[in-house]
N, C-alpha and C positions, 0 to 999 in steps of 0.2 A: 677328914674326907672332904674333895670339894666338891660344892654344891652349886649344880651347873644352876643360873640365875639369869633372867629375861629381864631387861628395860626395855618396854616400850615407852621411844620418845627418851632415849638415853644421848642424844646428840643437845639437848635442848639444855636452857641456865640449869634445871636444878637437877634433871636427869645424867650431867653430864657429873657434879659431882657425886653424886650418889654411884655411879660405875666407877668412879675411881675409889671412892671410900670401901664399897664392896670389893675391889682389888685388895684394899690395904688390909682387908681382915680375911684375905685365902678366898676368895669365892671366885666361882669360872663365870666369867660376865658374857651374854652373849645381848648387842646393841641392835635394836630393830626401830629404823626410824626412817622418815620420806627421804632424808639427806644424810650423809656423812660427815662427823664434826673431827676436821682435820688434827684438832689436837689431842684426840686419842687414838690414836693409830696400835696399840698395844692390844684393842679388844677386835673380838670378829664382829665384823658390821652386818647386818640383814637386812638389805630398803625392802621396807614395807610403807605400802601405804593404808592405812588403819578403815580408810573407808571402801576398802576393798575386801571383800569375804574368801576370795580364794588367796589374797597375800597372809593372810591370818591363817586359814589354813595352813599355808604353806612352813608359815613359822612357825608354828607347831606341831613340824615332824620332828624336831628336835624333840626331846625330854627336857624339861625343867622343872625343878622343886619350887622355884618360889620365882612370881613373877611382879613386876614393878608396872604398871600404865600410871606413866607420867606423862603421856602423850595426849594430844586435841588445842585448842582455843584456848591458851592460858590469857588471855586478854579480852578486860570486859567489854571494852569498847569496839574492838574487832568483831566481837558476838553481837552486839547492838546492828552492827554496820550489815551480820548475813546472820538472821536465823535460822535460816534452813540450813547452811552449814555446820554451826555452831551444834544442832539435833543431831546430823550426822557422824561430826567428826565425836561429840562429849556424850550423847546416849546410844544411836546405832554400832559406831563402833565399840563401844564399850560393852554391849550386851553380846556381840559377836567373839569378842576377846574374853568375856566371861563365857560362852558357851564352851568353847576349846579348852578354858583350864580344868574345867567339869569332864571334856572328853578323854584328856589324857593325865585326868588327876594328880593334879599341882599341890604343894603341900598349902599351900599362903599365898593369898592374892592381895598387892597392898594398891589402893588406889589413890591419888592426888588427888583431891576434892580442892574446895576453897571456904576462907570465911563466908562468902557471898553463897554459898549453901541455904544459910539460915537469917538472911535477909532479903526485905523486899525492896533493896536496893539494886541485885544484883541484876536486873531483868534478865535478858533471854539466856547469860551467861551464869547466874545462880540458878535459873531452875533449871539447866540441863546439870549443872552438877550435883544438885538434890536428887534430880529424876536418877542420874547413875547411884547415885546412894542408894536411893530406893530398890532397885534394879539389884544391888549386890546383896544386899538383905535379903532380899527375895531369892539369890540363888544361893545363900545361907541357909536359906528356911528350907529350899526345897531338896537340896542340894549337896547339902552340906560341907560347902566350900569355906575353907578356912579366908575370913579377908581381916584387912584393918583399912579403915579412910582416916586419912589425913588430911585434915583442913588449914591449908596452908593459908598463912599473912602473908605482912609485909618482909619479903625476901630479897634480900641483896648479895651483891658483892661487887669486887674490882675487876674483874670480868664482864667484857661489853657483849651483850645481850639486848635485842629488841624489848625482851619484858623488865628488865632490869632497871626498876623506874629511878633508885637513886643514882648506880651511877649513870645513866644521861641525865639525870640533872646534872650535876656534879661537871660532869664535858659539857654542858651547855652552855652552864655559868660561866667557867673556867673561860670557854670559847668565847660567848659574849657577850659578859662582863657583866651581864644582870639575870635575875630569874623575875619572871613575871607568872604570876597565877591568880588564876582564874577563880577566886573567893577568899576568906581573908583569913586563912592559914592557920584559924582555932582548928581543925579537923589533926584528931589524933590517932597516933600511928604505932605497933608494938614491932617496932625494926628487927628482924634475926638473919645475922649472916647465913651464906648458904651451907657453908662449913658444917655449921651447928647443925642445920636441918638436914643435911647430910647422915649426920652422924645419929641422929634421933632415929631416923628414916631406918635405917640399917637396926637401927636398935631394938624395934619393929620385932624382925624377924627373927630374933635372936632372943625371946623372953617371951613363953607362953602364954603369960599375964595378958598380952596385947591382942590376942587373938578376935577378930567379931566383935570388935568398936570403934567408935571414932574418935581420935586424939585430935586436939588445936593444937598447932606448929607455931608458935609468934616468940618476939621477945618479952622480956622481963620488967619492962620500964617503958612507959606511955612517952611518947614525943609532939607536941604539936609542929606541924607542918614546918610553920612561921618560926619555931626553934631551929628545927633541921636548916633551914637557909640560912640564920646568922651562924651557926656552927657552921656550915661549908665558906662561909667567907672569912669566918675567924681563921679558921685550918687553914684554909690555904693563902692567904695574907690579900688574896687580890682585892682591887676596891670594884666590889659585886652593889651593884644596884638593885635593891629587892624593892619589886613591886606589887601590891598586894590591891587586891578591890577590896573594895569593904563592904562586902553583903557575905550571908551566908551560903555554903556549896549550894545549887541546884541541879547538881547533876547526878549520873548515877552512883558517885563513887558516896561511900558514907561519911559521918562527921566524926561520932564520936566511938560509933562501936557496929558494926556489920548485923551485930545480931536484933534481929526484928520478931521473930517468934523459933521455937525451937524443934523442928521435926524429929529428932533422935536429941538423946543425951549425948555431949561430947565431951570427954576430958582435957584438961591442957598441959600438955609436955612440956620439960623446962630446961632446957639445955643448961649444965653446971660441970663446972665453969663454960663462960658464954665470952666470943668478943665482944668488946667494949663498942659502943656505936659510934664513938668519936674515934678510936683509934680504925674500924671500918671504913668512916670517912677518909684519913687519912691514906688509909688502903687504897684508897678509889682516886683520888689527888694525886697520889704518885702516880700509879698505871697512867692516869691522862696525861699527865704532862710528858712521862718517858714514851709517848703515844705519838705524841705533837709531831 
């Protein structure tokens, strides 16, 4: 049977493959987002814009069993730059798009949270995505809406994307011929293609067991920063100039681990078999240069 399926924010890096993974296993995708992402022209698109209450309405005269909000501020420094948007777009809308799958009774509500949930690293950008934690729980409790949060890491691919922080490194370097950053590259990273997370995502909805908790999305092997840049200049043969400060991060992003204290218990999914993060690099090496 197909099971008609909502992405909000299914144009954007990870919502875009996740509509096409939910293709590949029979589901009827229906895409609601501010913009339309030209390279999927196979699903029906809905503009909506999330901080609008009557576009939410409006999306939900359809029927849907299971709905996807991958949508709002996927960027921490964007959230730093406007809080009061960052509220709007990651807790108002959100509570508005939880009240409508409560009206027209959705089987599964899955939401894109972040590591920066459960650190006080993440400023205005982790606590709006805690405060929607909170928020869905709460229409769990009262409610009885079936959800899962997912606390997404570090997500890539060779697909260019504004949040997609490896590959523009990766085009940067490439481009001009050095990386420079901004602290001295001990800060560790658990890299997972989008592919994987993709398919975790979907996996979600498809296994009871998952119902009313929060899973971590990340990879399976720690990377420091400072690795990541000699592997992109090994891979791709260019002579990359890496340059490093040498003090530690002072900014919001974290060093060694996101987690600062723990609001909810969360489990961590593990994508098996997983790509490899140097053949990913690769991935992303090619794309840029057939780009050029």
């Amino acid at each position: 049977m197909i099971k008609n399926t909502l992405v909000i924010g299914g144009s954007g890096f990870i919502g875009s493959y996740v509509c096409q993974e939910l293709n590949l296993r029979g589901y009827d995708v229906v895409i609601a987002d501010i913009e339309k992402n030209q390279n999927l022209t196979k699903f029906q698109f809905i503009q909506c814009d999330i901080t609008s209450k009557r576009d939410i309405k409006n999306l939900f005269k359809n029927q849907f069993e299971f709905v996807f909000h991958l949508a709002g501020f996927a960027s921490l420094n964007d959230a730093v730059d406007d809080p009061v948007k960052t509220i709007e777009l990651n807790i108002l809308s959100t509570t508005m798009i939880l009240e409508q799958c409560v009206l027209t009774k959705i089987k599964h509500f899955v939401y894109a949270s972040s590591a920066y949930a459960s650190s006080l690293k993440g400023s205005f950008y982790g606590i709006s995505k805690l405060a929607s934690e909170k928020i869905i729980e709460e229409f769990n409790s009262k409610y009885n809406l079936n959800y899962t949060i997912l606390r997404y890491g570090s997500v890539y691919s060779e697909i260019s994307f504004y949040n997609n922080y490896l590959f523009n490194l990766v085009e940067k370097a490439i481009q001009d011929k050095k990386i420079v950053h901004n602290s001295d590259g001990e800060e560790k990273r658990e890299y997972i293609h989008c592919s994987d997370v993709s398919k975790l995502t979907v996996d979600i909805i498809e296994n009871k067991d998952f119902k009313n908790q929060c899973f971590i999305l990340t990879g399976i092997e720690q990377f420091k920063r400072k690795d990541i840049f000699e592997m992109i200049k090994e891979i791709s043969g260019e002579q990359i100039d890496i340059q490093l400060q040498n003090e530690s991060n002072s900014n919001n992003n974290y060093r060694l681990t996101p987690y600062s204290f723990s609001p909810s218990r969360a489990k961590k999914l593990i994508s098996n078999p997983q790509i490899d993060l140097g053949q990913g690099i690769l991935e992303i090496i090619k794309s840029v240069n057939e780009n050029k």
